[in-house]
Every structure is written in C-alpha cells, then in structure tokens.
N, C-alpha and C positions, 0 to 999 in steps of 0.2 A: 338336699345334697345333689339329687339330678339336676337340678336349676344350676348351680351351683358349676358341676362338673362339664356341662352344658355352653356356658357363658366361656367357662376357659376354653373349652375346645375353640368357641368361635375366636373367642380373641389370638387363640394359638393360630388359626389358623388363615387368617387377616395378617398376621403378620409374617408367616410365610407369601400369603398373594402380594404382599407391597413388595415394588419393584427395588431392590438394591441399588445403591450408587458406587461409585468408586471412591476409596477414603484413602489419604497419604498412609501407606502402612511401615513408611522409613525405608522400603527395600532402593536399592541400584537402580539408579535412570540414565539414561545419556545424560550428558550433564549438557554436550551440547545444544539439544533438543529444547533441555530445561529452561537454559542460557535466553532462546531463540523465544521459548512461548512466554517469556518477561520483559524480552525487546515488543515483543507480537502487543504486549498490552498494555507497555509503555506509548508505545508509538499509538493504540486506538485512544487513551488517555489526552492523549496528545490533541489528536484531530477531532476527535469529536466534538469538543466546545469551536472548534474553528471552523466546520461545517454549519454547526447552529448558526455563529456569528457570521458566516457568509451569505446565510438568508437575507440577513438588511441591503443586501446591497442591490436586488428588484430592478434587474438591470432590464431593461422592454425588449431589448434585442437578444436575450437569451432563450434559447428552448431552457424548457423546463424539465425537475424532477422531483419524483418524492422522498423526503431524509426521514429520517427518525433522531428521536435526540439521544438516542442512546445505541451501544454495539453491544453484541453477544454472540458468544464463542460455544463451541460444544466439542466434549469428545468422546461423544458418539462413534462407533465406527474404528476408532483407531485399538493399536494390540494396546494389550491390557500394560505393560510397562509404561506405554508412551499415555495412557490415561493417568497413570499416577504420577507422570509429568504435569501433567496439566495441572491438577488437584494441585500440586505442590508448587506450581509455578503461577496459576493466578486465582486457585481456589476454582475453577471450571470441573464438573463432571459431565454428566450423559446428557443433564439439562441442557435447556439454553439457559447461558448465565450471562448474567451484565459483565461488560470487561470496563465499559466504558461508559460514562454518562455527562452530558456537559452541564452545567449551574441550571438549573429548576426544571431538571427534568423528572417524570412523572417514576421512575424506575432508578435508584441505588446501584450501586458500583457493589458487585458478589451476588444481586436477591436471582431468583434462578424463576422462569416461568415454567406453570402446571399446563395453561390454556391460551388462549387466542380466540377472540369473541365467542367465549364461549366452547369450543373446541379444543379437545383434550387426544393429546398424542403420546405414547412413547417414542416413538418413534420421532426422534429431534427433526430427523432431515424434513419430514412431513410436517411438523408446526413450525419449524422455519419457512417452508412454501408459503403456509397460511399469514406468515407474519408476515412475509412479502407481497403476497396478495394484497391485507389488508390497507400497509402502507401505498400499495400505488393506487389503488383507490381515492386516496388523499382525504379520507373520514375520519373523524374521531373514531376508536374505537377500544373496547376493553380488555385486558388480560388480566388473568387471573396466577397469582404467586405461588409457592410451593406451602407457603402458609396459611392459604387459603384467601388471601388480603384483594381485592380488585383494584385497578390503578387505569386510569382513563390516558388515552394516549392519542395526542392529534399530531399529524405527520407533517411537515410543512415543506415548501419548495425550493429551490436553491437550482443555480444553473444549472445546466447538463454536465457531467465529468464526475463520475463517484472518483474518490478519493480514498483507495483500498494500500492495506497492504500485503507481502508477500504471504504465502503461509512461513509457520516457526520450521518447518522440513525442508524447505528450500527457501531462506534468506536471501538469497540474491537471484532469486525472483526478480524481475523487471518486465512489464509490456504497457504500451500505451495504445491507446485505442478511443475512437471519439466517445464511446459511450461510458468508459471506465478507465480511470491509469493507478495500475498495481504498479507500487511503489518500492523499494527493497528495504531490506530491515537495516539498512543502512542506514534511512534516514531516524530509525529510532536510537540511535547510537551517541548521537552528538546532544540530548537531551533539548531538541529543538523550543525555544522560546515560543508565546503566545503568539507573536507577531510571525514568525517564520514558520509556524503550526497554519496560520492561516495564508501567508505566501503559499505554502506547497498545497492547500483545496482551491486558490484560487488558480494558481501555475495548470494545476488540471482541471480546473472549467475552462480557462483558457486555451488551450491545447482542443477542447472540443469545438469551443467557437472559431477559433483561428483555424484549423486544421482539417475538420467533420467534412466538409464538404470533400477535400482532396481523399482523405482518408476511405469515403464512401465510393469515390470514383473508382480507387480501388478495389474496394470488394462488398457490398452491398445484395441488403435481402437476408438477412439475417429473423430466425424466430428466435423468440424472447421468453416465451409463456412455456414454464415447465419443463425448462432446461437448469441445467448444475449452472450457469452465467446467473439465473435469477437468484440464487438463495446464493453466492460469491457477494450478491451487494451486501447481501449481512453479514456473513461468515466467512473472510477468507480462508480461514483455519480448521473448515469445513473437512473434513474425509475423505468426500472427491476432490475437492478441488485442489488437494494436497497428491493426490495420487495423480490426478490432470499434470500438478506442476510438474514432476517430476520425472511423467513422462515428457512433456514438452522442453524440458533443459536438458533431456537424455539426446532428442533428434535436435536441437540445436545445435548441439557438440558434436553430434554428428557429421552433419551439415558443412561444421566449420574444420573440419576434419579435412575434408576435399578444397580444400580452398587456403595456400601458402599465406597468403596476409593476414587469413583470419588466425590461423595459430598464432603468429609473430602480437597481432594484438593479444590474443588471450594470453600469454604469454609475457604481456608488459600491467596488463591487469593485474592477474595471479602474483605479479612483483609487488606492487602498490598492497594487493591485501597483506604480504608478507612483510611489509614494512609497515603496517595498520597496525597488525598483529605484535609486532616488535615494538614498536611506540607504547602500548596497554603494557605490554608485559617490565619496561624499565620505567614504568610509571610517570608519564608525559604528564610535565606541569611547565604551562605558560608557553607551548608551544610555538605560537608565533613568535617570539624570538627568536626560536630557532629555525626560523626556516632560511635557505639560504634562495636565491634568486634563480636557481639552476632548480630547486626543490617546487618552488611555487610553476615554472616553465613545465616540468615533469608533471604536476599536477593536473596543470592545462592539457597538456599531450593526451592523457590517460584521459580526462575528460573526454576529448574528441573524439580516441579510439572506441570508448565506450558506445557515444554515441552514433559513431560510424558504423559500430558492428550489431547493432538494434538489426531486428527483419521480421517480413512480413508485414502487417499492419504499421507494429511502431515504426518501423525503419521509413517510413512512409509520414508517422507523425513525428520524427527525428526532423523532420526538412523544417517544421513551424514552430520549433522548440522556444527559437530565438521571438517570436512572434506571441506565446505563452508567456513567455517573460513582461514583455510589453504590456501586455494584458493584465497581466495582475499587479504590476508598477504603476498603472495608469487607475489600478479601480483600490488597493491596498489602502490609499487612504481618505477615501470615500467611508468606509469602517473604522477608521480611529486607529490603523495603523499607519507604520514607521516604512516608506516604501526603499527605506535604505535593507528590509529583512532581507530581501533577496541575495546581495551581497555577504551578510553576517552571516546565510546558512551556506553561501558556497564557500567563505572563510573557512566556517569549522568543519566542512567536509573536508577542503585542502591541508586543516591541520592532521586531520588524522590520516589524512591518504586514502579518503575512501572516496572511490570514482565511479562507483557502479551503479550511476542514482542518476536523476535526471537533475539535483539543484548543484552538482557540481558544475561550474559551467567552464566551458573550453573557450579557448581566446576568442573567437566569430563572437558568442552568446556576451563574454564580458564585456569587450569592446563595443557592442552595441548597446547594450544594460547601465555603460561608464556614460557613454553619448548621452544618454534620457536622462541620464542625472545631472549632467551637467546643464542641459537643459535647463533644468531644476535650479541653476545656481547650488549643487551641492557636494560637488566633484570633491571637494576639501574632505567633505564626509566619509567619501568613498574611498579617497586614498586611506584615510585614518583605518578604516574598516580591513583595510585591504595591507594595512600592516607598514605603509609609506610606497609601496609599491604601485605604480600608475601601469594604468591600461593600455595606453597607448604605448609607452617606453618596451613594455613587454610583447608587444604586438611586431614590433622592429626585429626583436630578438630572435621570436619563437615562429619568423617566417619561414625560415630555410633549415627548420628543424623536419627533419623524417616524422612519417604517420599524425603530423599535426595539423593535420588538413581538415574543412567540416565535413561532412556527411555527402556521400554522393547527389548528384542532381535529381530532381526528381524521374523516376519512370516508373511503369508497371511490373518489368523484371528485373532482376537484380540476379548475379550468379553468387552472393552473397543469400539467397533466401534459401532454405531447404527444397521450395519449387515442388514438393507434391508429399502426400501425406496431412494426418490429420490434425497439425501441429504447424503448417507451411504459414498459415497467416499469423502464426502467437496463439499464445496461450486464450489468451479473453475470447478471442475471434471463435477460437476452436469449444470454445465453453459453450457458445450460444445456439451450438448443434448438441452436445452432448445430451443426452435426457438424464434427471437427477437421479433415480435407480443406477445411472452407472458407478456410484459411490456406495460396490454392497459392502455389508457389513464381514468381517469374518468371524 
C-alpha cells in the first residue's frame, strides 16, 4: 500500500511540475486580432515553399543567407486573451510551433518543438535564439518535438533579403531594409498564387541587391548577434517585436503629424482601406469589371503616395523599388515561373484597393515593368492581365494628377523622416539595436 500510495504521489506530482499550455477555452477574442493571426499564417503558408524554391536560383552575384524550410510562431509573452487567439487562430501556444512548411520539409505544419540540438527551453524567445543560431551556422542539425520524435534539419541558402511578414497587431506594418523587407498583411489578403508567392521573396532579394549599397550609405554598422532583429527572421509575431511595431507606427504618425502633405497622404490611404473594407463587406465578385479607369488612376495615386511616404531606411529603398521589380522579372523565370506574376499581384491588389504594400505598383514602377515586357514580345499579356488597360495610355492621363508623383530624389535627410529617436530609421533598422530581453513577459 506505501508502494502504492508512493507511485501516486509521484505521478501527482509530475503532473503538477509539467509546464501548462494554453487551450481554446471558447471565451471573447478580438476578433480582429483573430482575423490578423490567420492572415499572419496564410501569408507564412504562402512564402515559405517560395523561399525554398528561390534557393535554385544560385545566383554568383548574390550575398548570401541562411533559410530554413519551415516558419514558427509562438505566443509566448503575449496577455492571456490574445494567446487564446492564437490557439484558436492557428493552433500556436507558448511553444514554437510550425505555421508554415514548404513540400519535404523535415517538420509538419501544427508539430510544436521541445529542443534544439539538444537544448531544451521554456522559455520560447531563448530556443528561438538557439534556433537562429543554429540556422546561420548553415549545419545540419537536430530538434527534438513535443512528442519526443527527433527530425534532422539542414538550413540552405538563398539571396540576402528575408522575406517577413507584419506582425497580426499591427497589419500594416510595412519597412524595407537591405537585410529584411517586412511585408504588410496585405499581401496575405489577395490569396497570392505560387508564382506571385515567389515574385514577392524574389522582389525582396532584389531590393537587397539593387538597393544595399545606397541603403548602407545611409546608415551602416549595425549588430546582429542577440538582438530582437535576430529571432524577427523566425518569428515576426514574436512579443517584442509586436510591441517594437507598435511603438514604431505610434512615432511614425507622429512624425507625419508635423508635416501638411504627409496627412493629406494618410488621409488618401485610410480612403483606399475604407473602400477595401466596403468592397469585403457587399461581397466583391469579379471585380475587374468593375473597375472604371478613374478607379484603376486612384489606385496608381495611392500606390505612389504610399511609396512616397515610406522613411528612414525604406524610404531610402523606396528610390530602387522600381529596380526590384527588374530583378525578379529578369530571374522569375529562371525557376519555372510566369514573369507576367508581377503584374497579376499588382492586379489584385488594385482590385481590392489595397496600397499599403510594396507589389501595388504606381504608374513610374508599371510603366517601367510594361517596357520589360514588352521587350519580351508580351505586352498583349500584360494588357489582358491589366484588364484591357495599357500603361502607357494611363501614364498620359495620370501626369497632371495631384500627389501622383514618384518618391522624392535620393538624399540622406528628408523633413519627411522622424529625424531622431529610436524609430527614425524604421522598424527593422531600430531592431538590430534592441537586445531580445527587451520583449518581457508580463
């Protein structure tokens, strides 16, 4: 009977020392939050097989980096409501969990890791470090499952340019930067196609090769090792780097606060999403027909202003945007894709009105993008894509239109940038100071 009474005590109390998860328990979420972390993992769904697939293309004139073929999200850190978002929005708790996996990768879409060669954490943000570690090492190495299962995992290389997106708390998120371009959850909206999945990893390798150099001129010297920027390549949806966005789109607005044209643009944006918004809601089907040619010009507008009112770093890779384009038009189908993607995802960004992205593109970026195709002999293609509507025709039209201008000339200041504070170069720039403790728990 002591044997007996003995054995249950332990097993009683083994099961009080196991760590608890978070479980859907049906209460109240924001719904929009909810909304956000199923765009968050549609869109990693999305990219991650087109990162893999961007490794063939072993280009000699790329700096290089280390990918993994799979994403994982944690919610870790966040208040206890917005964790039963998660649970409920992509099966994520405290773990790391796969959001994302692209075809034969060593890890499943849900399985949640215990270890990392070996090394066991509760603490997420710390075997996220570990798992970034191990990846830029560029080694096979092991992790260990929640099931106890071990799965061997070799990291492979792909240009320079991570291809991240926003966190689910701030969707329109947007920063470009040579080493990373966070994307806004915009572009998970439009259910991007395989081929314009990997337009938008190749648009930001591009953006690092065409741009890095100026981008460095500007602000350069940057550490890397054991900052919130290192564990952002795995986790945009991370704890700090959700609390980083946040502040960073607070002094933005700021910023633009001081400054008459920057309102009048946000102010033509916040239009554009309010008729995004209105389109969802009367249930938009077949939208290109309806667009009218004064709709598609507004589009264009909104495009520029968008890009015009970028700062800091991006605003700086805003000048080689057009030059990104190029770049992944000229290497898209080196890979087996359709280099007409580029135009099909600024299509369905114009159809639904949403401009706060970098594949919307403004008349300068189409107009140049229409030139390469035509090149091509495929210009026929492009109008088709573009709904019968030619680039040039609309180029005539939307010269002498207000705020449809491209992005200022290049320089080092700009009375457009915030200009001092921890947030003046962008978000990514302002990460790679931060050290990852500053994402505590509460």
């Amino acid at each position: 009977m002591k044997s007996l009474l003995s054995l249950l005590l332990c097993l009683l109390l083994a099961a009080c020392a196991a760590p608890k998860y978070t479980v859907d328990d049906g209460r109240k979420v924001d719904e929009t939050l909810l909304a956000n972390i199923r765009h968050y993992g549609a869109g990693e769904q999305s990219l991650r097989p087109a990162i893999v697939r961007s490794a063939g293309l072993k280009d000699p004139e790329c700096d290089r980096q280390w990918e993994l073929p799979f994403a994982v999200a944690t919610s870790y850190g966040w208040a206890e409501n917005d964790r039963v978002a998660w649970v409920r929005g992509l099966q994520v708790d405290e773990r790391l969990t796969v959001v994302a996996a692209a075809p034969n990768s060593p890890l499943n879409l849900g399985e949640k890791l215990q270890a990392v060669a070996g090394q066991k954490e509760e603490d997420s943000e710390k075997m996220l470090a570990k798992l970034a570690e191990r990846r830029d090492e560029g080694k096979p190495f092991f992790v260990t499952l929640s099931n106890g299962a071990q799965r061997a995992v070799t990291p492979f290389e792909v240009c320079r340019g991570y291809t991240r997106l926003a966190p689910p708390n701030t969707p329109e998120m947007q920063d470009y930067h040579w080493l990373l371009s966070l994307h806004s959850l915009e572009y998970s909206q439009i259910q991007p196609s395989e081929d314009e999945a990997l337009w938008a990893v190749l648009w930001s390798q591009g953006l690092s090769e065409e741009g890095g150099a100026r981008m460095k001129t500007y602000h350069y010297g940057s550490k890397i090792v054991g900052t919130l920027y290192n564990l952002v390549t795995l986790a945009t949806g991370l704890r700090g780097a959700a609390l980083a966005a946040e502040a960073a789109i607070t002094a933005a607005k700021q910023a633009a606060q001081t400054v008459a044209s920057e309102i009048i643009k946000q102010q033509l944006i916040e239009q554009g999403k309010a008729l995004a918004a209105q389109k969802m809601r009367e249930g938009l089907i077949d939208a290109a027909r309806e667009l009218t040619k004064q709709q598609v010009m507004n589009g264009l507008q909104a495009a520029a202003v968008n890009r015009s009112s970028l700062s800091g770093v991006a605003r700086i890779g805003a000048t080689v945007f057009d030059r990104a384009d190029q770049w992944a038009f000229e290497r898209i189908e080196k890979l087996g894709g359709n280099p007409l993607a580029g135009f099909s995802l600024h299509q369905k960004m114009l159809e639904r009105s949403l401009s706060g992205n970098a594949f919307a593109l403004d008349m300068e970026r189409l107009e140049s993008l229409s030139k390469l195709a035509q090149t091509r002999g495929i210009d026929e293609q492009v109008q088709a894509i573009l709904r019968g509507f030619k680039a040039s025709d609309l180029a005539l039209e939307i010269g002498a239109m207000p705020l449809a201008s491209a992005p200022d000339a290049f320089s080092f200041e700009s009375p457009t940038d915030p200009g001092s504070g921890r947030f003046a170069r962008g978000l990514i720039d302002a990460m790679l100071d931060i050290p990852t403790e500053s994402g505590s728990k509460k």
